[in-house]
C-alpha positions in Angstrom: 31.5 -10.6 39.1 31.7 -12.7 42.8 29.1 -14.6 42.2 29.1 -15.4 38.4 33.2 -16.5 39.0 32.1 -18.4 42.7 29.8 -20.6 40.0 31.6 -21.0 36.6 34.0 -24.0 36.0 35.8 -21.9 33.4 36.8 -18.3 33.3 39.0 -17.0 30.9 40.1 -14.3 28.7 40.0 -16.0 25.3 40.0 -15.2 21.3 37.7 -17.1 19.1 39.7 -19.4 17.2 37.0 -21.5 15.4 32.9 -21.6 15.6 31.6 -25.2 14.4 27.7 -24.3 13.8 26.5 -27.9 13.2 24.6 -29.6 16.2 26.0 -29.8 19.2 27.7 -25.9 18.7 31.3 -26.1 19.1 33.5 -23.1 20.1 37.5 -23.5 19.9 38.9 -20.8 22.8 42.8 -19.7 22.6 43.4 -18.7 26.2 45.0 -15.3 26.8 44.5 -15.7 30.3 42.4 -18.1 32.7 41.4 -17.0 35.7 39.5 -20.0 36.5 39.7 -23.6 35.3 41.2 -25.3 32.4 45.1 -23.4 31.6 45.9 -25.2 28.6 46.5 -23.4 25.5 43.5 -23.9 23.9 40.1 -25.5 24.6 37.0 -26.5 22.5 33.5 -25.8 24.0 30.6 -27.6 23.2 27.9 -25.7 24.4 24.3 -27.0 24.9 21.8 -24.5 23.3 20.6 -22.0 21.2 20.7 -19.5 23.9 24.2 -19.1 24.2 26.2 -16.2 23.5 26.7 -15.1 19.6 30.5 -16.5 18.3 32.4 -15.4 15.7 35.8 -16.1 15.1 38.6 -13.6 16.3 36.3 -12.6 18.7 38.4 -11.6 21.8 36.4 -12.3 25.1 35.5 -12.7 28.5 34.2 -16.3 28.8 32.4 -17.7 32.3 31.3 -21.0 30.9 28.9 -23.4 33.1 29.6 -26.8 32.7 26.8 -28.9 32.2 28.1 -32.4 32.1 31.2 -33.8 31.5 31.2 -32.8 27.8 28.7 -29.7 27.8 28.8 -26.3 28.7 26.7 -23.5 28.8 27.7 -19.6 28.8 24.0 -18.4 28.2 23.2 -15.9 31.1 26.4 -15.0 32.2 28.9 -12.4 32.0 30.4 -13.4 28.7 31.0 -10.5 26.5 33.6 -8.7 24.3 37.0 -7.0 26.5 38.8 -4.3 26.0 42.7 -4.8 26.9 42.7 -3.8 30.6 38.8 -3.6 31.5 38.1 -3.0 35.5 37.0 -6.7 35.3 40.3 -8.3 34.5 41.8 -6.8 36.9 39.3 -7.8 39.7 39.4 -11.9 38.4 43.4 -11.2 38.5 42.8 -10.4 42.3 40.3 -12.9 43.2 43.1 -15.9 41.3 46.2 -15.1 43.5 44.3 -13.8 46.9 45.3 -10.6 46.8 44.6 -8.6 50.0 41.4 -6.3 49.7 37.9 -6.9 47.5 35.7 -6.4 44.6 33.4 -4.0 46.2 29.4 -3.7 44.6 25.9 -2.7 45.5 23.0 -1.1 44.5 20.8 1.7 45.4 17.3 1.6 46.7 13.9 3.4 47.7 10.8 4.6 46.7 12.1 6.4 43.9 14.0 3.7 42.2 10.9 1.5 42.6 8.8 4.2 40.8 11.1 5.5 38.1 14.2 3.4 37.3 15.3 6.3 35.2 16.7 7.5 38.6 18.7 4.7 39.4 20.3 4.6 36.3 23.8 6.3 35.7 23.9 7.5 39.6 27.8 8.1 40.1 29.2 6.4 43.0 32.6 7.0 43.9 35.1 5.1 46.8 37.2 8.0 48.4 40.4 7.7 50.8 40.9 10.7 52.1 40.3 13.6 49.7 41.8 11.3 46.8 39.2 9.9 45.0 40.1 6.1 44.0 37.3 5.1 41.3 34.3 6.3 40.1 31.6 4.3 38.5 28.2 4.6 37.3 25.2 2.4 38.2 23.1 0.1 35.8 19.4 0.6 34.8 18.3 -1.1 37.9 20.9 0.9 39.9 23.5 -1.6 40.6 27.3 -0.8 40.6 30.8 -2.7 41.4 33.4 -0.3 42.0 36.3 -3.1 41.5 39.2 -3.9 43.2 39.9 -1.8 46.4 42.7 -2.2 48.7 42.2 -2.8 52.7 41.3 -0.1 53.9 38.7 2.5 55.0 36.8 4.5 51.9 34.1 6.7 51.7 31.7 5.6 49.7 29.9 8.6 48.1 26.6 8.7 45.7 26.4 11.6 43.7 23.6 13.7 44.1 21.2 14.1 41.2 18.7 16.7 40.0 16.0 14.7 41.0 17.5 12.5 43.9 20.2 13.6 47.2 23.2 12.7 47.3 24.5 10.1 50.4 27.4 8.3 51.5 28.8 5.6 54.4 32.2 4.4 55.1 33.3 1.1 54.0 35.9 -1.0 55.5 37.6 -3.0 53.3 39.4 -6.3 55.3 42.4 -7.6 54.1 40.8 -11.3 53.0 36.8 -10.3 52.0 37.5 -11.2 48.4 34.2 -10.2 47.7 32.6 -7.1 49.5 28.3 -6.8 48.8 27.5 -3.6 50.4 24.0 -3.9 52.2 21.4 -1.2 49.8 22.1 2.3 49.6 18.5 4.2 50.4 18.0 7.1 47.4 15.9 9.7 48.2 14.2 12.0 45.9 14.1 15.5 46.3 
């Protein structure tokens, strides 16, 4: 999420109001909510390629749009997708627009056997833990990433779940009041 809304020109919760197919594509956006870049009620897109992401009218979505000149844009290869009302994600770009104390905390795990079979990396559950309380839970990508979302300042636990073909590990995290954005250095998996 850092580094995808640290690039885009536009970030916004949207629904699709209008898809114009004929060259150069043309997307009309109604902003719900922008996180990022233009605030007026609605916006028209004209995006640059074939490779962008697949429209359809009352579509309701997360958009990070690259501009790529003054009158085109590009969302191809980003984190554009379909939401859901109250998705981790929106809550994070919430944060990151008004400067809230605390981060969007992510990572990913690494070592031999992630290397050698991915299928281990994939769905590891990593957890951030204050005290005994549990304060999310996530599950990592097929190439063992994970973002655990907005955490508070503050020290966590950060705990990998142990597998039945990998151990379990964890390391405190310190979450500052101003990090924003919080890449935690690789988390070494070991198989058993």
């Amino acid at each position: 999420i850092c580094s995808e809304y640290t690039r885009a020109k536009f970030v916004a919760l949207v629904t699709v109001d209008e898809v114009i197919w004929k060259p150069p594509l043309q997307v009309r956006l109604k902003i719900i909510e922008s996180f990022k870049g233009p605030t007026e009620p609605e916006v028209t897109l004209q995006l640059s390629a074939s490779a962008e992401f697949s429209y359809s009218k009352g579509q309701r979505l997360l958009v990070y749009a690259h501009q790529r000149s003054t009158t085109t844009w590009s969302t191809a290869c980003t984190r554009t997708h379909r939401v859901e009302t109250n998705e981790f994600e929106i809550v994070a770009l919430r944060s990151l627009r008004e400067n809230q104390p605390g981060s969007l905390v992510y990572g990913e795990l690494w070592g031999p056997i992630v290397k050698q079979l991915t299928q281990y990396a994939a769905k590891v559950t990593v957890s951030a833990n204050n005290g005994s309380k549990t304060v999310i839970k996530t599950a990592t990508d097929s190439l063992g990433r994970f973002e655990l979302g907005w955490l508070n300042p503050g020290k966590y636990t950060l705990i990998v779940e142990e597998s039945r073909a990998t151990y379990g590990t964890w390391q405190t995290i310190v979450v500052e009041g101003n990090s924003k954005c919080l890449a935690l250095k690789p988390i070494r998996l070991q198989g058993r």
